[in-house]
N, C-alpha and C positions, 0 to 999 in steps of 0.2 A: 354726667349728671350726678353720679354717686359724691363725686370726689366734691362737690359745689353743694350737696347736701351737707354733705359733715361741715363741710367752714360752716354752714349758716347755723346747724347745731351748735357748734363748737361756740362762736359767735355770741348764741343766743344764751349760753351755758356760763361763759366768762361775765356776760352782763347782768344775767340772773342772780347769780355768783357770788358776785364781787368782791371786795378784800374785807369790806367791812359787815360782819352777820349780825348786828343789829340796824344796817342802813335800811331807809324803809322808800323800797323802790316802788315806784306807777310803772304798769305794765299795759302794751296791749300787745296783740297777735292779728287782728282786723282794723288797723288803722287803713286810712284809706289817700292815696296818692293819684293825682288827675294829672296831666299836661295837656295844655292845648299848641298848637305850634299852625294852626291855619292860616291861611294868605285870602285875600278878601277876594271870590272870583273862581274859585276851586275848591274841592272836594275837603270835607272838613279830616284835620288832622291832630286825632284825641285819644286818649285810653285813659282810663281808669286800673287802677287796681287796687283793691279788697281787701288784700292781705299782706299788708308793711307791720312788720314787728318794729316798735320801740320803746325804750327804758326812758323812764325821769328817774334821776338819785333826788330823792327831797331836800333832803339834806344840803347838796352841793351844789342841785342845779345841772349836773352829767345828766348829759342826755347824747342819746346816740340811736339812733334809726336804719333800720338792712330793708330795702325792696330787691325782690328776685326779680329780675327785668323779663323774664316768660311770662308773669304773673300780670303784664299789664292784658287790658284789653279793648278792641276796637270795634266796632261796626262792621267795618268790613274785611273779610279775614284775610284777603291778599295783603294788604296792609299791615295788617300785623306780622305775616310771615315776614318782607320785606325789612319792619321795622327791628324783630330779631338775626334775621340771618344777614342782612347788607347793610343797617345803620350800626345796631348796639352789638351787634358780633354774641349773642348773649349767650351761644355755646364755650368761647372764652373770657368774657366778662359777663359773667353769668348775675351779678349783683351790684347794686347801690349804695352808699351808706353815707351816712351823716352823722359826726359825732362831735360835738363840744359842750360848752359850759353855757348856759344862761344866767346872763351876765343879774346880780341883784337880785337873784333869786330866795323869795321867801312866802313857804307854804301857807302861813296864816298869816299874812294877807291876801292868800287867794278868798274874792269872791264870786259870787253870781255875776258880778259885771264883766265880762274881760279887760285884763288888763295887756298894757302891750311889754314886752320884756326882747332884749336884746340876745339871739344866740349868736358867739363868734364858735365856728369851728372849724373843720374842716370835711369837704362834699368830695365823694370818691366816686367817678361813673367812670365807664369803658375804659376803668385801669388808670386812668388821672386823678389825683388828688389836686384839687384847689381849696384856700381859704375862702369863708364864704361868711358874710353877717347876714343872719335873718330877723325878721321882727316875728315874733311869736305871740299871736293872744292867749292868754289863759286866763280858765273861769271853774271856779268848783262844778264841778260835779258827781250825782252820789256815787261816793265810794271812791274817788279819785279826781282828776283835770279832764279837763275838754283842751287841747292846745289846736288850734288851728291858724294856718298862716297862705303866705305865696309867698312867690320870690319868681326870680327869670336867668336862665343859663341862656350860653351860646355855645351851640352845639362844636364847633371849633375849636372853643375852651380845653373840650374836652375830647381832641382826636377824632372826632365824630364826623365823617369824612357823608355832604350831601352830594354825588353826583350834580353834573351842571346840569342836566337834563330836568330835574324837577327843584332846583334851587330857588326858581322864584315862585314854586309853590307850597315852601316850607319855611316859618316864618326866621328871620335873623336870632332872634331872640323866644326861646321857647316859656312859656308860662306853665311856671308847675307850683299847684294849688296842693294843701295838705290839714287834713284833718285826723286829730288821733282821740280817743277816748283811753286815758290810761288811768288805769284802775289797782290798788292793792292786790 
């Protein structure tokens, strides 16, 4: 757990950071990351969690996101155990991240309305990286963006081994919602 604290430091330190000290980055530390993965007939399959750090470079459009996968949470806590120790293994792939460019990025024409923008980047879970295009809304908000968006993985994508036993009760295709408030 020490050694999965310092990367997310480390991490969060390099993107604070950055190479350029007058870039003027959006920040948050309570961004919020949902999945749902339910099958129509069976016990709902969802978490939420609270606390996804992620950076906007204004400037460039960098953007890169870290969720600690303990961090999610479910209704019912077998479930969650389950989904850390035998799905996401999350004592060795203890984190998620997402980091690319949004593509036409430019800060004044953010407004009140959201608008939709292209991220291509690359989505790193249980130790897999894949490329990945997201549609991203953004809309001013004070003191920074609102970005919220979805997108859908397949758990197989990314080494994410479901037992046959409960396969047809965990959807093909998982739905993961995201909402950030990033602020100066």
């Amino acid at each position: 757990m020490k050694k999965s604290f310092i990367n997310y430091l480390a991490f969060l330190l390099l993107i604070v950071a950055g190479s350029n000290a007058s870039a003027q980055k959006l920040i948050t530390k309570t961004g919020s990351i949902k999945f749902q993965a339910s099958m129509p007939g069976y016990e709902e399959v969802a978490a939420e969690n609270k606390s996804v750090s992620a950076v906007l470079e204004q400037s460039t459009g960098d953007f890169a996101a870290l969720v600690l996968i303990k961090g999610f949470r479910f209704k019912v806590a077998l479930m969650e155990e389950h989904f850390n120790e035998n799905y996401m293994e999350s004592e060795k792939f203890s984190k998620a991240t997402l980091k690319g460019k949004i593509e036409d990025f430019d800060i004044s024409k953010i407004t009140n309305t959201p608008k939709n923008f292209t991220l291509k980047g690359d989505l790193t879970i249980h130790g897999k990286t894949k490329p990945v295009t997201v549609i991203v809304k953004i809309s001013k908000a004070a003191g920074g963006v609102t970005a919220i968006g979805s997108f859908e993985v397949k758990p197989e994508d990314y080494s994410i081994e479901i037992p046959s036993l409960v396969r047809n009760k965990i959807a093909d295709k998982i739905k993961v919602t995201y909402n950030f408030l990033l602020l100066k």
